[in-house]
C-alpha positions as CSV (number, residue, x, y, z in Angstrom):
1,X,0.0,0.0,0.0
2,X,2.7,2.8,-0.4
3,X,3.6,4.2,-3.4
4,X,7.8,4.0,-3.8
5,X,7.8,6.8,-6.3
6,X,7.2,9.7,-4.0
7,X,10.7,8.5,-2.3
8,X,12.2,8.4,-5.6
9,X,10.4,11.9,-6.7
10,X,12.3,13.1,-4.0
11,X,15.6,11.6,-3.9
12,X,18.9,13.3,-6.0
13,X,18.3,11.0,-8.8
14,X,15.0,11.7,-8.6
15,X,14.5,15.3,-8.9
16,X,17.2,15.0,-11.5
17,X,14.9,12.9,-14.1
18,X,12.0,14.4,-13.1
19,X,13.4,17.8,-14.5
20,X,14.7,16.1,-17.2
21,X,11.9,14.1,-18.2
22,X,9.3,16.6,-17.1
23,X,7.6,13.3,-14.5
24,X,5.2,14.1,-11.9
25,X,7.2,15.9,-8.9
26,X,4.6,14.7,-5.6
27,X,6.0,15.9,-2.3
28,X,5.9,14.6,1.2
29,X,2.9,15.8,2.6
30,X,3.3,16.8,6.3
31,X,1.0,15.8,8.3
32,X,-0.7,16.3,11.8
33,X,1.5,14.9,14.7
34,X,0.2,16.0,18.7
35,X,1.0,18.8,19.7
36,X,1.3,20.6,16.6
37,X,0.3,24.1,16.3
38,X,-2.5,24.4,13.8
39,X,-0.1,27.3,11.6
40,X,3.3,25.5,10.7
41,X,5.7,28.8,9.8
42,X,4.8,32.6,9.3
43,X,1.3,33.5,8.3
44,X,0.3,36.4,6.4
45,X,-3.3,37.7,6.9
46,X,-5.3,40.2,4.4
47,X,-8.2,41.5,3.2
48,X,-10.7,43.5,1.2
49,X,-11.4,47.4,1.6
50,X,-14.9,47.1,3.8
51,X,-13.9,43.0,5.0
52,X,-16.7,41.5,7.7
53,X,-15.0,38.9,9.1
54,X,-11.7,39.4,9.6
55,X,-12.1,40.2,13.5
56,X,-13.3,36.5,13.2
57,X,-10.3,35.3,11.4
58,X,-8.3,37.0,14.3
59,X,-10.1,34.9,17.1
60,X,-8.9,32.0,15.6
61,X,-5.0,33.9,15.0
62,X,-5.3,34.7,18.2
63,X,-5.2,31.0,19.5
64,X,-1.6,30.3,17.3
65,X,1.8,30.8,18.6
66,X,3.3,31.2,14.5
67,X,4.2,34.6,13.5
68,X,1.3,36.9,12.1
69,X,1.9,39.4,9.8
70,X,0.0,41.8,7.5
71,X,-0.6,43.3,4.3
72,X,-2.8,46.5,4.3
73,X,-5.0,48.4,6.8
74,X,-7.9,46.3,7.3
75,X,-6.2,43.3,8.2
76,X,-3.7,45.3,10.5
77,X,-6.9,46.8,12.6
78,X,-8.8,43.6,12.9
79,X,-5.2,42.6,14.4
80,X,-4.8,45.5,16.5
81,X,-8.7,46.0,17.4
82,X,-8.2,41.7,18.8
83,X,-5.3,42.9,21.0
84,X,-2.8,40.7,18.5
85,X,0.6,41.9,17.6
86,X,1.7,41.6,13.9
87,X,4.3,43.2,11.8
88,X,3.3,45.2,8.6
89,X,4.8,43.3,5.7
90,X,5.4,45.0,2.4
91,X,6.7,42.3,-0.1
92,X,9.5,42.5,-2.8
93,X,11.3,40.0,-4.5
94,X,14.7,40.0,-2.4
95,X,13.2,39.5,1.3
96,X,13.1,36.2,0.8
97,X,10.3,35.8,2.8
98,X,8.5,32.5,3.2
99,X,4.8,31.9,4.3
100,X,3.2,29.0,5.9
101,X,0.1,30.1,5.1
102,X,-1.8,32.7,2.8
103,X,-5.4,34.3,3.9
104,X,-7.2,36.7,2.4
105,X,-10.8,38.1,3.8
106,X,-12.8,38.8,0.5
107,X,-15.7,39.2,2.4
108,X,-16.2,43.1,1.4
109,X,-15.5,42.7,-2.2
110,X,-19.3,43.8,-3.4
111,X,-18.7,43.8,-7.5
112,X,-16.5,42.6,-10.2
113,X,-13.9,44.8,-10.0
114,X,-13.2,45.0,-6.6
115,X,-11.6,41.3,-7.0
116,X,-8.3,42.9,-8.3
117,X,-8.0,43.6,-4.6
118,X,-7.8,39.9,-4.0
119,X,-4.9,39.6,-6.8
120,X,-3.2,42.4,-5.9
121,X,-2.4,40.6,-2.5
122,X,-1.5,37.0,-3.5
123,X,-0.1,38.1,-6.6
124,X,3.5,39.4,-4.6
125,X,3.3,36.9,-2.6
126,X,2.0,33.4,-4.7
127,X,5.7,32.6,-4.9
128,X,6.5,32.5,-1.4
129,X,4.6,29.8,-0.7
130,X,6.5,27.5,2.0
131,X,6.0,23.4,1.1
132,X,3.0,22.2,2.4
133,X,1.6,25.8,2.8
134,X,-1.8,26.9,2.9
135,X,-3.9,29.3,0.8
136,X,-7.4,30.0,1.8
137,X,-10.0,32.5,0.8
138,X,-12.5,33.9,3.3
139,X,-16.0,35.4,1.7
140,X,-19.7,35.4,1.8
141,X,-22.0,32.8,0.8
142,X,-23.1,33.8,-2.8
143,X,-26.5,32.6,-2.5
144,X,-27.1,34.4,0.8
145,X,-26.3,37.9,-1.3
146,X,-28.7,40.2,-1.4
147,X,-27.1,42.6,-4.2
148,X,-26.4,40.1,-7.9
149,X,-23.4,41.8,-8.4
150,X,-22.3,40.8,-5.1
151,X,-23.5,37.3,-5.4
152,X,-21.8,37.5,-9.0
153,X,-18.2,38.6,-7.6
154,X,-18.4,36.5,-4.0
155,X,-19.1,33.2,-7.1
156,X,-16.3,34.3,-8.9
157,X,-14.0,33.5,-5.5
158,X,-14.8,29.7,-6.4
159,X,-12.7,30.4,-9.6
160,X,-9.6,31.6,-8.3
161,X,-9.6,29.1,-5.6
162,X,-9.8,26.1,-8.0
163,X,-7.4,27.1,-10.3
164,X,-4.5,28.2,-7.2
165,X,-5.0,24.8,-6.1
166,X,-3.4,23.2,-9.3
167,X,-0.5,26.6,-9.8
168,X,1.2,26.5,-5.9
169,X,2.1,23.0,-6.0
170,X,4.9,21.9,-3.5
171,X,2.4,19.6,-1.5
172,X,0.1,23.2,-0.7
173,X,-3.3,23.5,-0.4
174,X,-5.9,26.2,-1.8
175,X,-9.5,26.3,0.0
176,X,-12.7,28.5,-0.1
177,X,-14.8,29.4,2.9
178,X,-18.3,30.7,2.8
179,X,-19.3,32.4,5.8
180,X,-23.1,33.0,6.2
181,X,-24.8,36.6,7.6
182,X,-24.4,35.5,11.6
183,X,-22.5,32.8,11.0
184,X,-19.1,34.4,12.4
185,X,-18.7,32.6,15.5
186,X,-18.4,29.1,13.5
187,X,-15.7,30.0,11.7
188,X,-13.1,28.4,13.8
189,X,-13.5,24.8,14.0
190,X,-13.3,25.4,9.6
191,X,-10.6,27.5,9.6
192,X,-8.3,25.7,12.0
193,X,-8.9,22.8,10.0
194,X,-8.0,23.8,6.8
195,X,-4.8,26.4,7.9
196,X,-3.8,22.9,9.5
197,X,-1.5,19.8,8.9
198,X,-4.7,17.6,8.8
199,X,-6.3,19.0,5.9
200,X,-3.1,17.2,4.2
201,X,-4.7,15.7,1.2
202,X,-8.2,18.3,0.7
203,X,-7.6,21.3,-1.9
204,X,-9.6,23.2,-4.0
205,X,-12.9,22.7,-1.7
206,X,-15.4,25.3,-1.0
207,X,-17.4,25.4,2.6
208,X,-20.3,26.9,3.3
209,X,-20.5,28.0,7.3
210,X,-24.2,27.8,8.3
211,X,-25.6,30.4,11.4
212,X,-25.9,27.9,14.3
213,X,-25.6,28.1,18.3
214,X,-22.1,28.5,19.4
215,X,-20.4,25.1,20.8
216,X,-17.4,26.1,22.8
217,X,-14.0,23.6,22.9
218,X,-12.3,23.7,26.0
219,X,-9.2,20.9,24.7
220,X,-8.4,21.3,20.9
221,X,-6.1,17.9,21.2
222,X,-9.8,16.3,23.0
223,X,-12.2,18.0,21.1
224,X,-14.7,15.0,21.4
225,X,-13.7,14.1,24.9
226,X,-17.2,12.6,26.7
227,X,-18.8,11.6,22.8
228,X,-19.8,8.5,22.0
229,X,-19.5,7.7,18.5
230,X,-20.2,4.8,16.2
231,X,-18.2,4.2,12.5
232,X,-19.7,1.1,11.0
233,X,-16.9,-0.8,8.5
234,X,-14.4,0.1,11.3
235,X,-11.9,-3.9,10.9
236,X,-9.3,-2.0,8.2
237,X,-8.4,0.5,6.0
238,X,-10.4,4.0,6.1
239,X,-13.1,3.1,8.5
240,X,-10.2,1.8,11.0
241,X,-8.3,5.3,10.6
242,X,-11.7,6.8,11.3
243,X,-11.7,5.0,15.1
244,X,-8.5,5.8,15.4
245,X,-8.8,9.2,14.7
246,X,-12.0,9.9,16.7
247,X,-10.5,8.1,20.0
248,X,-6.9,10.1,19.6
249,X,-9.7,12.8,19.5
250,X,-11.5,11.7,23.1
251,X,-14.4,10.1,21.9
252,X,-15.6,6.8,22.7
253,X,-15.6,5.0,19.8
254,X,-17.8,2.0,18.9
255,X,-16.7,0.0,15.9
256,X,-19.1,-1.7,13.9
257,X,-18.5,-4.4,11.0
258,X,-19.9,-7.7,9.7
259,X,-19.8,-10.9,11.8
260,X,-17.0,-12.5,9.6
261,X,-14.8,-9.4,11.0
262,X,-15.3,-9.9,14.1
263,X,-12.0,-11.2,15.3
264,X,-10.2,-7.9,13.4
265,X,-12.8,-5.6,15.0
266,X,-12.1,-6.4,18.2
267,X,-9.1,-6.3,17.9
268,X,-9.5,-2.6,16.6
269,X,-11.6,-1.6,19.6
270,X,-9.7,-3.0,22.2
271,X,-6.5,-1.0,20.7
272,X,-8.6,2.3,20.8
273,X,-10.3,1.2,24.4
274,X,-14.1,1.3,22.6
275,X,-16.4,-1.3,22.0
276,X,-17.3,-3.6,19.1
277,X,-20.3,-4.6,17.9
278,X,-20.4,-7.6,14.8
279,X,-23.4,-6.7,12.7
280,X,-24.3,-6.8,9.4
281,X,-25.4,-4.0,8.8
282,X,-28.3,-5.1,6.1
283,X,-29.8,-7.6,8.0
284,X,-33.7,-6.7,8.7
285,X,-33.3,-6.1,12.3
286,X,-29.8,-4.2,12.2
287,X,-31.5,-0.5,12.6
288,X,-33.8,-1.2,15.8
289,X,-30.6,-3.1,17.3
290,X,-28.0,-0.1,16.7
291,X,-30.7,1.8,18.2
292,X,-31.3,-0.4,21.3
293,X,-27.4,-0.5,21.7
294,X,-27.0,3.1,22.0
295,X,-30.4,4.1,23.8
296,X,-29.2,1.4,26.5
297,X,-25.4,1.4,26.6
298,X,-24.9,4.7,26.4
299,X,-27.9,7.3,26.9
300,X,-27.7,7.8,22.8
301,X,-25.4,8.5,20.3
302,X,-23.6,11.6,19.5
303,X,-21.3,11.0,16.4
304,X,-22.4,8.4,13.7
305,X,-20.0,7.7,10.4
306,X,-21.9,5.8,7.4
307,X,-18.3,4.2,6.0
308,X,-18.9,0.8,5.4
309,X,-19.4,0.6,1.9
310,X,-18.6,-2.0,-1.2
311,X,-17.6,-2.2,-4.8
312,X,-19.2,-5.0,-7.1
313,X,-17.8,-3.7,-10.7
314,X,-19.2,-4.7,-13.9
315,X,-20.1,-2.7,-16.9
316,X,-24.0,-1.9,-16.8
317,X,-24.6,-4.8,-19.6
318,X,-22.9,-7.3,-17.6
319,X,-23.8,-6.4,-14.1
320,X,-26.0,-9.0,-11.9
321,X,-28.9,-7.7,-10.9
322,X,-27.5,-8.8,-7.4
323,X,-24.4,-6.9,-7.8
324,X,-26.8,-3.7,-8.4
325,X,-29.4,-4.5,-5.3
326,X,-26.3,-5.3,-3.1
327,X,-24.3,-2.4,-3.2
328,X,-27.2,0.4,-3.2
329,X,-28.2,-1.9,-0.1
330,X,-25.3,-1.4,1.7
331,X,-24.0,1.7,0.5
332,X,-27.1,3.7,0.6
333,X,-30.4,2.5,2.0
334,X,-28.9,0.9,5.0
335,X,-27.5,4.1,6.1
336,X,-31.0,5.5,5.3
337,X,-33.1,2.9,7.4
338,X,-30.2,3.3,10.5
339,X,-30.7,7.3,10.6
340,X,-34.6,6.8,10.4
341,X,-34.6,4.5,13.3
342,X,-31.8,6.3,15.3
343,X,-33.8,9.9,14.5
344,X,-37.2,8.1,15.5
345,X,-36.1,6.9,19.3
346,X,-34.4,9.9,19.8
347,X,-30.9,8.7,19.7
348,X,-28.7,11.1,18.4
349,X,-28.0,13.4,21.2
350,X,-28.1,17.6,20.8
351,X,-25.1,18.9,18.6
352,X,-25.0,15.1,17.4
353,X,-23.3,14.7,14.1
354,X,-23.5,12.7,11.2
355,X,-21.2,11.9,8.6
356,X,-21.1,10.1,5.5
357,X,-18.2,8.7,3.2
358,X,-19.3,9.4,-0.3
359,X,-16.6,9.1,-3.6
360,X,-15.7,11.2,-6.0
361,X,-17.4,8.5,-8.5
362,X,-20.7,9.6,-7.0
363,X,-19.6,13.2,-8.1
364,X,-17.7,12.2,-11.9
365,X,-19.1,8.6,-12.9
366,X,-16.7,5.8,-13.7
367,X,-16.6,3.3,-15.8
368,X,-18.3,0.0,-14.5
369,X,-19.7,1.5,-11.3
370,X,-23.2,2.6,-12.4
371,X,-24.1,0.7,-9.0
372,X,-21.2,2.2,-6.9
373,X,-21.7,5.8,-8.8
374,X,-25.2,5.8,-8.6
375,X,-25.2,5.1,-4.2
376,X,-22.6,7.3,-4.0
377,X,-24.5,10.1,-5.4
378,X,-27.4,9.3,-4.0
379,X,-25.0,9.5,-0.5
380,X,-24.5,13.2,-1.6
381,X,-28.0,13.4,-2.1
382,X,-28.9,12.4,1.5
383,X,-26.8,14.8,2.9
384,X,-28.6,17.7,1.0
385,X,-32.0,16.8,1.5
386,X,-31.5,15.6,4.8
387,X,-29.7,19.1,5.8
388,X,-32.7,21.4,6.7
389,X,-34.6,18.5,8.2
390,X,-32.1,17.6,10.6
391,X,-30.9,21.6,11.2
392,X,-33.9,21.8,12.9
393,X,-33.0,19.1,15.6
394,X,-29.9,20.5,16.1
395,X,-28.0,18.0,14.2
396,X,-25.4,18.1,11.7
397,X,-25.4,15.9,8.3
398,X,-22.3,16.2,5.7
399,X,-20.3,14.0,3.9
400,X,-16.8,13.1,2.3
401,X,-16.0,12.3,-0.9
402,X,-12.4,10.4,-1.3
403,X,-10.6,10.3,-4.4
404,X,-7.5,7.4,-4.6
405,X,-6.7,6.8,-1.3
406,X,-4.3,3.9,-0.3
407,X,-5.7,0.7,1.1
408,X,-5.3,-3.1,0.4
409,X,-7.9,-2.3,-1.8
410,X,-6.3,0.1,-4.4
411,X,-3.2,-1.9,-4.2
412,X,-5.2,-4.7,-5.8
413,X,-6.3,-2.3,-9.1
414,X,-3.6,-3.3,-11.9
415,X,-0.4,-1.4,-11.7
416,X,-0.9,0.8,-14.8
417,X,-4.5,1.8,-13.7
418,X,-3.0,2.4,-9.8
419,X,-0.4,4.6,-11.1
420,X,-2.6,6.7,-13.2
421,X,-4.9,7.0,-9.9
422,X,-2.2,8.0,-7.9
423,X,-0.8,11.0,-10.2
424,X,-3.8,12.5,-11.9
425,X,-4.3,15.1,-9.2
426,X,-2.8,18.2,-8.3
427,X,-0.7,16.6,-5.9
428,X,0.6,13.7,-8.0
429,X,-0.1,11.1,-5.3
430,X,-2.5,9.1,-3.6
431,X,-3.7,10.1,0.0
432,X,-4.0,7.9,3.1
433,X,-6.8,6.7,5.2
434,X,-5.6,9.4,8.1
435,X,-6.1,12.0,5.4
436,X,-10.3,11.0,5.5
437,X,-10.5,10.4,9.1
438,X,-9.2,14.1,9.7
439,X,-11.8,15.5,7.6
440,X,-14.3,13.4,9.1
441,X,-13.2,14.3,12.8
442,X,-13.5,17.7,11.4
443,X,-17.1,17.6,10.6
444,X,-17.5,15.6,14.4
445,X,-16.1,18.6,16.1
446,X,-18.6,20.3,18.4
447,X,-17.2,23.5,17.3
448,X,-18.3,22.6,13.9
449,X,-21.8,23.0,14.1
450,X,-22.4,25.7,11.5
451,X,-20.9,22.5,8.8
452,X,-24.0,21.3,7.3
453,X,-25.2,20.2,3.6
454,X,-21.3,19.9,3.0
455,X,-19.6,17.7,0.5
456,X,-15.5,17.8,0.7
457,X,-13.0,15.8,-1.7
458,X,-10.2,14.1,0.1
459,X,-8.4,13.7,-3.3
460,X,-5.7,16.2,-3.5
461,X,-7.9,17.8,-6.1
462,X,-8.7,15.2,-8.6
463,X,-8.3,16.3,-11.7
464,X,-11.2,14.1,-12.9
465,X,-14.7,15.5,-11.7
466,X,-16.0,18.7,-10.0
């Protein structure tokens, strides 16, 4: 399951051919290790004449020990008006200045041309990008825009965003937040996230931040200390870097997989000091007994993640119709009939969360997975129309969508077809299982209760799909 070239990428030789040769050039990603502060080098903050949120953005600064700096006056009094120190910076090209991360509130851009404000400040700086640096843009949710112009310009911010992702390379990130009118005080959970180590593998993703009650975090290493959480599919690969993730994170973590798996799965939850709990998941009775298992155990259920999933490929001529009823079964009405019993008893506890693992097939297609494609759409689809209706109990719904991600799995797929996965992306590589459980613990974070209706790639931007 690892992929020898990135070693090679970036060896002497390596680098050598690759210039030569003009080869994909992936670097080694850095990621999250405890302890780390959430801003890895110097980080320069500005913004648009008129910005909204940047006294949000410096909440979230505030909480950093990396060097702030920034470019203009708006940023600088949102700095000053927080009580946080930071140095004017004024770029040239012989400073030889280095950033760790790039943000830029776009909030008060109101028309078309007021987005050369935006360029003006990346464009000095675009090149002084550390490795593995971040680039995010702050604005308002287009749709939520009273004025079209505004709406028109905020829309354009998806453009720019997109197309950094795929110029800053050097394992670096680009992302787009959407902040909603009153939605301010969720912007940290979001933005920590994605100035972070553990957004690793996610570029190029927009995030619209929803108005919701505040939910304060005392511990940012045990965000989910005193949650219970179940992730079904939890024996290997993704769904056990899920467990993992969510117990590092404090929670107590339930993990759910069929009976064959049951020797693995316990092993899994002993490691991580949960629980197990050998079900299949289709089985007639497998909603009412999740549902019993939580309402008695453990006085409900506040984190649930839909991962288990499978993958019964056959072009749509050849394809059983039990390869069809069998994986939109398990990959998408089963998760269904689970929430509707969970949300019927009462089980998922205020500020509960769930989360779903989507594909980016359910967003692109691919070839001989009508069946997968067509449940892992409908996933997405969930997640959108189950949004509002689940808003109002106070509980979140979003999903992720992976892209190649290594597991025993991929390193089945053929070698030519594995390396093509691997490199078609921005990055040039494939991600790990670590880089979806992040994003899911992300989205479990109490702190990230504005984060609903959302669908985010873990694929290092794809360069197949939206």
């Amino acid at each position: 399951m690892s992929d020898g070239y990135i070693n090679f990428a970036n060896s002497s030789l390596g680098q050598t051919l690759i210039k030569s040769f003009g080869l994909p050039n992936p670097e080694i990603l850095d990621r999250y290790e405890a302890g780390q502060d959430f801003i890895r080098g110097s980080l320069l903050l500005g913004a648009a004449e008129g910005a909204e949120l940047s006294s949000a953005i410096a909440k979230t600064l505030g909480n950093s020990q990396s060097p702030i700096l920034t470019s203009g006056d708006t940023a600088a009094k949102a700095l000053k008006s927080a009580k946080l120190s930071a140095a004017s910076y004024t770029p040239n090209e012989e400073d030889g200045q280095k950033f760790g991360a790039l943000v830029f509130d776009a909030s008060g851009i109101k028309n078309s041309a007021q987005l050369r404000q935006m360029y003006d400040f990346f464009h000095p700086v675009a090149r002084k990008m550390a490795k593995s640096g971040r680039l995010i843009v702050i604005g308002r949710t287009p749709e939520l825009c009273k004025d079209p112009k505004e709406q028109t310009a905020q829309r354009a911010l998806e453009g720019f965003v997109r197309s950094c992702g795929k110029e800053i390379r050097k394992g670096s990130t680009s992302q787009l937040i959407y902040v909603a009118p009153g939605a301010e005080n969720q912007l940290d959970s979001t933005l920590r996230f994605f100035l972070s180590s553990k957004s690793a593998y996610v570029s190029a993703q927009v995030v619209r931040i929803s108005k919701a009650a505040e939910q304060s975090v005392s511990n940012w290493e045990k965000p989910l200390a005193e949650k219970v959480a179940l992730v079904t599919g939890a024996s290997r690969g993704i769904g056990k870097a899920i467990a993992e993730t969510l117990a590092r994170d404090g929670a107590k973590v339930v993990c759910l997989d069929i009976p064959p798996s049951e020797e693995e799965l316990k092993a899994v939850a002993t490691e991580l000091g949960g629980e197990a709990l050998a079900l299949d998941i289709t089985a007639e009775e497998a909603p009412q007994t999740i549902t019993d298992y939580f309402k008695n155990n453990h006085q409900g259920l506040d984190i649930i993640v839909h991962n288990a999933g499978v993958t019964r490929d056959k072009t749509l001529g050849r394809m059983k119709p039990q390869f069809w009823d069998m994986t939109l079964d398990i990959n998408l009405s089963s998760e269904e009939r689970i929430n509707d019993a969970l949300l019927a008893a009462d089980a998922i506890n205020e500020n509960g969360r769930v989360i779903c693992v989507s594909s980016i097939s359910g967003i692109a297609g691919n070839m001989g997975q009508t069946n997968y494609s067509t449940s892992k759409a409908g996933v997405i689809g969930m997640v959108q129309s189950m949004s509002p209706v689940l808003n109002k109990k106070n509980i979140t719904i979003n999903a992720v969508a992976p892209g190649f991600i290594e597991t025993a799995m991929t390193a089945a797929i053929p070698f030519a077809i594995r390396q093509a996965g691997r490199r078609m992306n921005s990055m040039s590589q494939g991600g790990l299982p670590v880089d979806v459980a992040e994003a899911i613990a992300w989205y479990a974070n109490p702190a990230s209760a504005g984060v609903t209706g959302n669908v985010v790639r873990v694929c290092g931007q794809s360069l197949l799909g939206a």
